[in-house]
Steps between C-alpha positions, in 0.01 A plus 500: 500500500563886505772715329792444687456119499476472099780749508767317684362152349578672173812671627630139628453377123654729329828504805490104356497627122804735586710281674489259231549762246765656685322885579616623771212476793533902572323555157218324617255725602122581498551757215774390319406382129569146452659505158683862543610559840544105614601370156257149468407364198197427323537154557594608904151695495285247324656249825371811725144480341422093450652488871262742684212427342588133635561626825182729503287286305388787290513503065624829372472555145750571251402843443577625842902361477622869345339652785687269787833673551586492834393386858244753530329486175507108528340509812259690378418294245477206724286658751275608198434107414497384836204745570318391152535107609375595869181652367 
């Protein structure tokens, strides 16, 4: 799975996340910081986190969740984890 495939799997969650939450679907963009710019929750992003690493099948620790703010970063992330379990 490369970049732009975690990206838009990611971007489709969090489209889901909004719509329920009622955030506008503009705001939601590969840069835009989850909590500031597209106003989710804590309990919004913890959805985000248990859901992809269901969907990727990947565990990411607790002490990476400050550093997952938006699409990008979280993609990131994944990507890092799906490389580690790959190896």
């Amino acid at each position: 799975m490369d970049n732009s495939e975690v990206k838009g799997t990611i971007r489709e969650l969090i489209i889901e996340i909004a719509e329920d939450m009622d955030i506008e679907e503009d705001k939601v963009t590969d840069t835009a910081h989850f909590i500031e710019d597209m106003g989710l929750d804590s309990m919004a992003l913890l959805e985000v986190l248990a859901t992809m690493e269901k969907k990727f099948g990947v565990s990411i620790p607790e002490s990476e969740f400050p550093n997952i703010t938006s699409i990008d970063k979280c993609a990131v992330t994944v990507e890092k984890y799906l490389s580690e379990k790959q190896s």
